[in-house]
The first five atom37 places (N, CA, C, CB, O) and aatype in JSON, in Angstrom:
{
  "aatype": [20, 20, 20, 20, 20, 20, 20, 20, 20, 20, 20, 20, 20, 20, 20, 20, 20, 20, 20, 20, 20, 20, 20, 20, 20, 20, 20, 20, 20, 20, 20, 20, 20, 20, 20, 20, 20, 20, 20, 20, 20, 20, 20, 20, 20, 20, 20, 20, 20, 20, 20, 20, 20, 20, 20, 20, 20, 20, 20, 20, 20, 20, 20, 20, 20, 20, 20, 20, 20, 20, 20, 20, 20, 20, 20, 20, 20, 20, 20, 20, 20, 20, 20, 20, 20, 20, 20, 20, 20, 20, 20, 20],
  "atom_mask": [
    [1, 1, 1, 1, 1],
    [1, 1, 1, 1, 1],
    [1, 1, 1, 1, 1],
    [1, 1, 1, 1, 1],
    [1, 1, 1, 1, 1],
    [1, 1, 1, 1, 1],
    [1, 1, 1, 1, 1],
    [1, 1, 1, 1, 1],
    [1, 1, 1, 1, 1],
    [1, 1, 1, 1, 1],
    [1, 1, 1, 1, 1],
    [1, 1, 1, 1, 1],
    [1, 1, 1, 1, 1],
    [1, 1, 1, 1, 1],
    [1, 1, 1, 1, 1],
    [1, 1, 1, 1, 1],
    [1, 1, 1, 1, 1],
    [1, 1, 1, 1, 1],
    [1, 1, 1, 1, 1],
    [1, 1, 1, 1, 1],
    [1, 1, 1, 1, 1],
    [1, 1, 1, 1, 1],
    [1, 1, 1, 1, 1],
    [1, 1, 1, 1, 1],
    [1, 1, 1, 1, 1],
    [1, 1, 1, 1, 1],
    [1, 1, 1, 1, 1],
    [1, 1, 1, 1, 1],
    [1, 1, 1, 1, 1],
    [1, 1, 1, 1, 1],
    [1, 1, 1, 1, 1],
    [1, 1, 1, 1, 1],
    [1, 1, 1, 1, 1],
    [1, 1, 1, 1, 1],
    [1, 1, 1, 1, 1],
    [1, 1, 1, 1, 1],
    [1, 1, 1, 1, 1],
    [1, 1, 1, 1, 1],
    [1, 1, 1, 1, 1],
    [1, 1, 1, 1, 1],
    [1, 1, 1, 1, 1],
    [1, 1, 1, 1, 1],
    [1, 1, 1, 1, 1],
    [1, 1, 1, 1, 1],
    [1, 1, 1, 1, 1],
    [1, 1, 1, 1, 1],
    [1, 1, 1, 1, 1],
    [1, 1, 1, 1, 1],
    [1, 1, 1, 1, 1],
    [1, 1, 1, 1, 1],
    [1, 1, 1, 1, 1],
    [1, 1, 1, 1, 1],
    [1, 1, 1, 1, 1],
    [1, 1, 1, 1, 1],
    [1, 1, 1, 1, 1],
    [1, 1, 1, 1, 1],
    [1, 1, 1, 1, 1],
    [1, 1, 1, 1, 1],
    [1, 1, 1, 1, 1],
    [1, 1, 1, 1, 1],
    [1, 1, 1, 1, 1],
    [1, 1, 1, 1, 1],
    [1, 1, 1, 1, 1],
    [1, 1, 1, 1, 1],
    [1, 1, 1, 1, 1],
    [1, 1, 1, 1, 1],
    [1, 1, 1, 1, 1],
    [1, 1, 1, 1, 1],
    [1, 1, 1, 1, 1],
    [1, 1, 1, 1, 1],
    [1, 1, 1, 1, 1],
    [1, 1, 1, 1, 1],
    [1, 1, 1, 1, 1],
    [1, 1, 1, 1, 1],
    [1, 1, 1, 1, 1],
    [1, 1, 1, 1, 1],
    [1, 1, 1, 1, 1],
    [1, 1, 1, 1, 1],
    [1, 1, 1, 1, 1],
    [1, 1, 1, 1, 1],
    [1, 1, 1, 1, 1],
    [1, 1, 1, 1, 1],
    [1, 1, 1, 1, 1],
    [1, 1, 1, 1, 1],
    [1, 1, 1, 1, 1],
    [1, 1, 1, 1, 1],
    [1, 1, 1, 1, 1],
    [1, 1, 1, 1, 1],
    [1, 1, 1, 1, 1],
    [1, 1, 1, 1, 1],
    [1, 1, 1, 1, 1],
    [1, 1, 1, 1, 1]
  ],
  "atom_positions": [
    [[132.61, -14.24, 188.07], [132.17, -13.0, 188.69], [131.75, -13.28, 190.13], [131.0, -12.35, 187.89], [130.97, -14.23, 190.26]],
    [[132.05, -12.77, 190.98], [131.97, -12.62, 192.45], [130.47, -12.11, 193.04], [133.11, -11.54, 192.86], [130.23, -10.93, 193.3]],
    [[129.82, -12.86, 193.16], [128.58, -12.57, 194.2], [128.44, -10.89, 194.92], [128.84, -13.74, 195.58], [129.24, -10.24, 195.59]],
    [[127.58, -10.68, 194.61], [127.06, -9.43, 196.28], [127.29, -9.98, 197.57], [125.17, -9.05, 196.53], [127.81, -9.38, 198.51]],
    [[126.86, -11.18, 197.56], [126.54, -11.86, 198.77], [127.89, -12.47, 199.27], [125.41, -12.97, 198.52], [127.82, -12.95, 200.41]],
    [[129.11, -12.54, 198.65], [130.58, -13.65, 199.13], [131.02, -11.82, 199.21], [131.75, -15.33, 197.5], [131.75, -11.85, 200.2]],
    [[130.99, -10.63, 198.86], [131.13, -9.67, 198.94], [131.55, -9.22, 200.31], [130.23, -9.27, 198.46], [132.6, -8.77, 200.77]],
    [[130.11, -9.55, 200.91], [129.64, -8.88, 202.28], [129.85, -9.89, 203.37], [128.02, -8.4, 202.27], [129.93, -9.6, 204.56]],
    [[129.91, -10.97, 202.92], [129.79, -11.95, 204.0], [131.12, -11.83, 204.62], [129.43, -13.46, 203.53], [132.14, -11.88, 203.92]],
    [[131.17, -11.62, 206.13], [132.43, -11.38, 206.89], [132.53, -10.13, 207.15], [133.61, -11.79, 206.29], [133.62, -9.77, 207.61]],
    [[131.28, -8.93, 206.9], [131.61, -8.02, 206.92], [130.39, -7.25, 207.94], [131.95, -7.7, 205.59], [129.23, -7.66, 208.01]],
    [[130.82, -6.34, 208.51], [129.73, -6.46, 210.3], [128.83, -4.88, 209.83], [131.22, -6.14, 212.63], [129.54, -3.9, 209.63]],
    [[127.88, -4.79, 209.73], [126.96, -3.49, 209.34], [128.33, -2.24, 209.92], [124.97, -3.42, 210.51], [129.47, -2.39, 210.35]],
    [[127.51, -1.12, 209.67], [128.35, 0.15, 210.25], [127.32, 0.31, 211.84], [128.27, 1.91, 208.89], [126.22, -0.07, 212.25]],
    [[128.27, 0.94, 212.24], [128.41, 0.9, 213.79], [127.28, 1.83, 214.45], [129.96, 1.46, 214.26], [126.9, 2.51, 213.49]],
    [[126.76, 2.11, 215.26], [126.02, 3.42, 215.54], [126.06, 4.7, 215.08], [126.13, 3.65, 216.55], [125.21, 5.25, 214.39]],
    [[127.33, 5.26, 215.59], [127.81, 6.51, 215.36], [127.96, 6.69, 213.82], [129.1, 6.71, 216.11], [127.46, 7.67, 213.28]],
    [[128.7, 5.63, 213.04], [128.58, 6.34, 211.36], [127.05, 6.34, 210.89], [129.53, 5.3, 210.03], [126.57, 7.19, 210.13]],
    [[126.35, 5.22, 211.46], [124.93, 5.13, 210.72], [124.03, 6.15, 211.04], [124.18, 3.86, 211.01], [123.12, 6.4, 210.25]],
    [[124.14, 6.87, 212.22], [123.45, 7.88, 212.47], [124.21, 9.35, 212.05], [123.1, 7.72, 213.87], [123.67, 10.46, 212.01]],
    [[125.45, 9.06, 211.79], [125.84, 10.24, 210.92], [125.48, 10.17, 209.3], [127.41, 10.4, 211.05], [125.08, 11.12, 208.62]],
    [[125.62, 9.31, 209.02], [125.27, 9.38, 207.41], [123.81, 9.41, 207.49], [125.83, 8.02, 206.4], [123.2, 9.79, 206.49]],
    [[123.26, 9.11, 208.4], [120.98, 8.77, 208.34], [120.75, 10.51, 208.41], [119.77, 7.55, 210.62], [119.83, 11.08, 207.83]],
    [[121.44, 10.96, 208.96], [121.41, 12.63, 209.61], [122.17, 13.31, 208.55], [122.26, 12.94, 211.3], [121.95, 14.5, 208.82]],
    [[123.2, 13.3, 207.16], [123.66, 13.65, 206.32], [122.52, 13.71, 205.47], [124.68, 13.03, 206.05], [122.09, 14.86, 205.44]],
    [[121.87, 12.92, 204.77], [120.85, 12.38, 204.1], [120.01, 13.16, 204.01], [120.4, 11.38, 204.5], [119.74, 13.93, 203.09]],
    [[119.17, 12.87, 205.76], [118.24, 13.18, 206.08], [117.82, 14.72, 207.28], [118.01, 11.95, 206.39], [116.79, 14.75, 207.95]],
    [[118.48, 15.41, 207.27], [118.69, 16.7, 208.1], [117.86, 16.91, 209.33], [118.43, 17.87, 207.27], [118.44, 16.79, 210.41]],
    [[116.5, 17.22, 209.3], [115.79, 17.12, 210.35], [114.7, 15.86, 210.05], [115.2, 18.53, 210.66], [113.65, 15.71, 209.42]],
    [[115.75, 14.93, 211.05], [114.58, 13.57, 211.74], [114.5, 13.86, 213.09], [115.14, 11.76, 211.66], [114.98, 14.77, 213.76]],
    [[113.59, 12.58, 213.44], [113.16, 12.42, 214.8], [114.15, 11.11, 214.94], [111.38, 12.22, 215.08], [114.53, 10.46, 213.97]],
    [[114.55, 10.8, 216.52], [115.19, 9.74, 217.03], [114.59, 8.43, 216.07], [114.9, 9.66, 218.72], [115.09, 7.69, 215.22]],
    [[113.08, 8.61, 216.75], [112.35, 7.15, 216.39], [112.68, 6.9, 214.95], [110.59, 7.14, 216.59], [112.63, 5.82, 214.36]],
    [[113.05, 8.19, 214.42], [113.11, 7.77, 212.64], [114.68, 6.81, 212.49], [113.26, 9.66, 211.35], [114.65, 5.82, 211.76]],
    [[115.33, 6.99, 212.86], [117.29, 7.04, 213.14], [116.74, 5.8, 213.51], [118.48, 8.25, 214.5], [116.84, 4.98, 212.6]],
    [[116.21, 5.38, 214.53], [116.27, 4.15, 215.31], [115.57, 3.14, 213.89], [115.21, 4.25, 217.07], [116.23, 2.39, 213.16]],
    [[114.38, 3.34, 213.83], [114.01, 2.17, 212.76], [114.91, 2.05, 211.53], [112.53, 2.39, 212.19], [115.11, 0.98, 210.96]],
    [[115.49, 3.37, 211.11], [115.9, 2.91, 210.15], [117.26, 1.84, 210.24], [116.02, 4.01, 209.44], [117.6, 1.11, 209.32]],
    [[117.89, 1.93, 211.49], [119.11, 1.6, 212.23], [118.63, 0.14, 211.98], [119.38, 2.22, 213.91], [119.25, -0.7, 211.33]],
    [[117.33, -0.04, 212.65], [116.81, -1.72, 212.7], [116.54, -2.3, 211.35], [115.33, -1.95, 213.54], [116.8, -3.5, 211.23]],
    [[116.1, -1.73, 210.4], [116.22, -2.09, 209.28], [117.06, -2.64, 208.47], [116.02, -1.52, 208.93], [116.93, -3.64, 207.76]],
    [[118.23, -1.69, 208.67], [119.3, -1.76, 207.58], [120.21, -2.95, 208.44], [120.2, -0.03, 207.19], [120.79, -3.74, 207.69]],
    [[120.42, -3.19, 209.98], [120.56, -4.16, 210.66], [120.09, -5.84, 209.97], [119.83, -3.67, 211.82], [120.77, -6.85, 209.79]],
    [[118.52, -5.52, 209.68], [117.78, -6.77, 209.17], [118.17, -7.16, 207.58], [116.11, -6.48, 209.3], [118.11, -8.32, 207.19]],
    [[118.52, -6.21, 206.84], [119.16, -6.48, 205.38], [120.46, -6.76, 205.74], [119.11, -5.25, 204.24], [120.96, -7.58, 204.98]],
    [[121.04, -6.46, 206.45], [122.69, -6.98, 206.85], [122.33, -8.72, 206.87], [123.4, -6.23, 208.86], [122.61, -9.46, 205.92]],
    [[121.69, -9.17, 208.08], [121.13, -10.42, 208.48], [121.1, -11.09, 207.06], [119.65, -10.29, 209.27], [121.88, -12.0, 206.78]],
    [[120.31, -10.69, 206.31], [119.54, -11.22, 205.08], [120.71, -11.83, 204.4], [118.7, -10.06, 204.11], [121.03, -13.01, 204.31]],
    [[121.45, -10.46, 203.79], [122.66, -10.92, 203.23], [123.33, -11.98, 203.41], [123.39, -10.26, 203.38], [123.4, -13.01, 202.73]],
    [[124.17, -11.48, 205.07], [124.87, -12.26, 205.81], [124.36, -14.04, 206.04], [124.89, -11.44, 207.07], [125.03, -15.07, 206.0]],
    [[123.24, -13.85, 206.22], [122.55, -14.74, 206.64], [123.28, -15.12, 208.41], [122.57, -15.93, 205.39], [123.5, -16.24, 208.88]],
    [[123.54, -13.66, 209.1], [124.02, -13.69, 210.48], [123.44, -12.84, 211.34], [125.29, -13.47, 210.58], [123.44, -11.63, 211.11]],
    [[123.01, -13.25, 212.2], [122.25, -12.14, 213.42], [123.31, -11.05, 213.75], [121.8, -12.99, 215.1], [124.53, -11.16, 213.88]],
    [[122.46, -9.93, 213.87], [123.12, -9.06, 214.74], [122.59, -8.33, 215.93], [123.55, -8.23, 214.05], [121.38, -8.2, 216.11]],
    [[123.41, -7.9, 216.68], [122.36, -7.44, 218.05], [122.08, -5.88, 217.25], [123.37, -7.31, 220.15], [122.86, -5.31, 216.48]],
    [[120.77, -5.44, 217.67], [120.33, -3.99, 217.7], [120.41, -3.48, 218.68], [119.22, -3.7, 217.39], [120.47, -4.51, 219.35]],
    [[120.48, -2.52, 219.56], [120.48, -1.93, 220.1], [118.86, -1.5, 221.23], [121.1, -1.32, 219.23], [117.95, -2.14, 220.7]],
    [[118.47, -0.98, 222.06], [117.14, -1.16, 221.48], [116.51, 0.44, 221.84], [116.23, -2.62, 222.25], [117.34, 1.34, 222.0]],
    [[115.42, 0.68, 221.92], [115.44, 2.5, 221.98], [115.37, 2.8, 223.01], [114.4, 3.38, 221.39], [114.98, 3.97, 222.96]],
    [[115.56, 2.42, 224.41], [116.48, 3.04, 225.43], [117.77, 3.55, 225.34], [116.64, 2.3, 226.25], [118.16, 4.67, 225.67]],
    [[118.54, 2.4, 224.73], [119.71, 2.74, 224.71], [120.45, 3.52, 223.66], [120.17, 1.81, 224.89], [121.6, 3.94, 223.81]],
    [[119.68, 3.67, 222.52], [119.92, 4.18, 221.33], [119.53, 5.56, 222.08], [119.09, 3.55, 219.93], [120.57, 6.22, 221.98]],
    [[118.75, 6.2, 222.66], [118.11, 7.5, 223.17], [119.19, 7.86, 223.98], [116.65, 7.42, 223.98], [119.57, 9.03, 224.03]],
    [[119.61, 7.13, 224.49], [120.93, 7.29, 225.87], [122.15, 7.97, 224.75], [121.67, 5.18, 226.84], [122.67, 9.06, 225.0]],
    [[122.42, 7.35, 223.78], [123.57, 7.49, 222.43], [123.36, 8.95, 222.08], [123.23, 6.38, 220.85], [124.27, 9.72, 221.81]],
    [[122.43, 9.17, 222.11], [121.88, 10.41, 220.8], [121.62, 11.18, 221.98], [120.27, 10.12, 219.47], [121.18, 12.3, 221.71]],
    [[121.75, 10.93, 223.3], [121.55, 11.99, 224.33], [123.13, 12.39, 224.34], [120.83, 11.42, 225.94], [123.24, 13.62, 224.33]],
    [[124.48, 11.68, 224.35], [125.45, 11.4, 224.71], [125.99, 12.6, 223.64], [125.78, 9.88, 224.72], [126.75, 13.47, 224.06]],
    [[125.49, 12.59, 222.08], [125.79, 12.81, 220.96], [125.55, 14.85, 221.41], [124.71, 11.75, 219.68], [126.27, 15.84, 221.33]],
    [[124.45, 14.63, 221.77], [123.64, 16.3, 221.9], [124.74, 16.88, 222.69], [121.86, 16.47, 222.91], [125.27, 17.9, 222.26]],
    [[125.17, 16.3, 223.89], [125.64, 17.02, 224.53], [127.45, 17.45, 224.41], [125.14, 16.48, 225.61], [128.27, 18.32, 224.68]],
    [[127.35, 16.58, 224.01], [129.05, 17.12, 223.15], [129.39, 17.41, 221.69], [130.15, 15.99, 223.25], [130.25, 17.3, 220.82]],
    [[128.07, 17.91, 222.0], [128.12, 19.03, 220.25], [127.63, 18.72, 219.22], [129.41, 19.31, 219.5], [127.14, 19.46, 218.38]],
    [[127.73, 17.37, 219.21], [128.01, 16.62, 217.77], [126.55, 16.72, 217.03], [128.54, 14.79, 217.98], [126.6, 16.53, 215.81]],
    [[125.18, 17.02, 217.64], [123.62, 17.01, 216.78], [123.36, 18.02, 217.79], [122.37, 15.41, 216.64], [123.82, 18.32, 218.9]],
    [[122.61, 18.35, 217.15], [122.16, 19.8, 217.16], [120.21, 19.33, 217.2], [122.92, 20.88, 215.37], [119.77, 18.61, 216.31]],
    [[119.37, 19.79, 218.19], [117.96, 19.83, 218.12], [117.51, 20.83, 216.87], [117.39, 20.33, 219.56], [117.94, 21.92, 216.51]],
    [[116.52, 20.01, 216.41], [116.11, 21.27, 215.63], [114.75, 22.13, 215.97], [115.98, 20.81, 214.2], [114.15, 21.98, 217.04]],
    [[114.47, 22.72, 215.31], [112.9, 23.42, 215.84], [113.25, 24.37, 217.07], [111.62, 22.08, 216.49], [112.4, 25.24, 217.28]],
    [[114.29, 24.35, 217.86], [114.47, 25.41, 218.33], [115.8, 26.44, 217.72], [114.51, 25.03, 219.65], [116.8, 26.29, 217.02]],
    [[115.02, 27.74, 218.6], [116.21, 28.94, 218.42], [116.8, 29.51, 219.34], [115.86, 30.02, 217.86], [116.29, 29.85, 220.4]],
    [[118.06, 29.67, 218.97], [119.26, 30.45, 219.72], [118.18, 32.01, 220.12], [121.03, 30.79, 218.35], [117.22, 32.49, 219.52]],
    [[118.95, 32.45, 221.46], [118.28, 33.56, 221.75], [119.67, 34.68, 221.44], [117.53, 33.47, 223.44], [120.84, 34.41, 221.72]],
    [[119.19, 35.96, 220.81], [119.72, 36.8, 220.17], [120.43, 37.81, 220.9], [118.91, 37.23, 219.45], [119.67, 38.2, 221.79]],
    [[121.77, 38.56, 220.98], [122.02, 39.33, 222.11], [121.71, 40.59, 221.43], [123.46, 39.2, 222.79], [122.19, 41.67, 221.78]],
    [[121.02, 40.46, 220.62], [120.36, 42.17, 219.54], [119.31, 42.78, 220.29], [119.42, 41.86, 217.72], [118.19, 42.33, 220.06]],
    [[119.39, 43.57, 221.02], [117.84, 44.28, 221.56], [116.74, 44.36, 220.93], [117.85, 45.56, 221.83], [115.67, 43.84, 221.23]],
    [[117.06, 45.2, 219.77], [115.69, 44.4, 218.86], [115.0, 43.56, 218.52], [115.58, 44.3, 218.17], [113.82, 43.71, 218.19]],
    [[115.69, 42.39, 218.55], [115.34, 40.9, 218.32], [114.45, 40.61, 219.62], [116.79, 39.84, 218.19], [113.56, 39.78, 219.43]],
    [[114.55, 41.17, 220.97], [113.98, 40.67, 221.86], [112.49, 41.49, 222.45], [115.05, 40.5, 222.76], [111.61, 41.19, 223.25]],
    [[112.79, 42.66, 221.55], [111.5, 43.91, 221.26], [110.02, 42.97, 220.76], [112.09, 45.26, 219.6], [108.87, 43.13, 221.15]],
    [[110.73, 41.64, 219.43], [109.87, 41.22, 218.59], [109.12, 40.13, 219.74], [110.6, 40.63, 217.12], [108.17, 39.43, 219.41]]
  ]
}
């Protein structure tokens, strides 16, 4: 029977973009800082496995990503609202 560990070994974590799509599938409304640790985490169980470093990213540049992400559609802020072209809506 084949190891977990001869499994994975040779095999490189998931990349930014899927890990923060599936962390954001999961998890619907997070905060960056949440995305980011968990990013570093699951980075450090890769390591473990692997028993191989990997670079992280770090939260400048991860903020720069998820700025990159906002603006071409792809995440959406939450806690705010669209403004309504209903007259009523703007009565309230």
């Amino acid at each position: 029977m084949v190891e977990e560990k001869e499994l994975i070994t040779g095999v490189k974590p998931p990349t930014l973009g899927f890990f923060i799509r599936g962390f954001l599938v999961t998890h619907e409304d997070s905060y960056p800082s949440e995305v980011h640790k968990a990013y570093k985490e699951a980075h450090r169980s890769w390591a473990k496995l692997t028993k191989r470093r990997f670079h992280v990213c770090t939260y400048q540049s991860f903020m720069v990503y998820v700025h990159k992400l906002i603006l071409a559609g792809l995440v959406e802020r939450t806690g705010e609202t669209q403004e309504s072209d209903d007259p009523k809506a703007a009565a309230l």
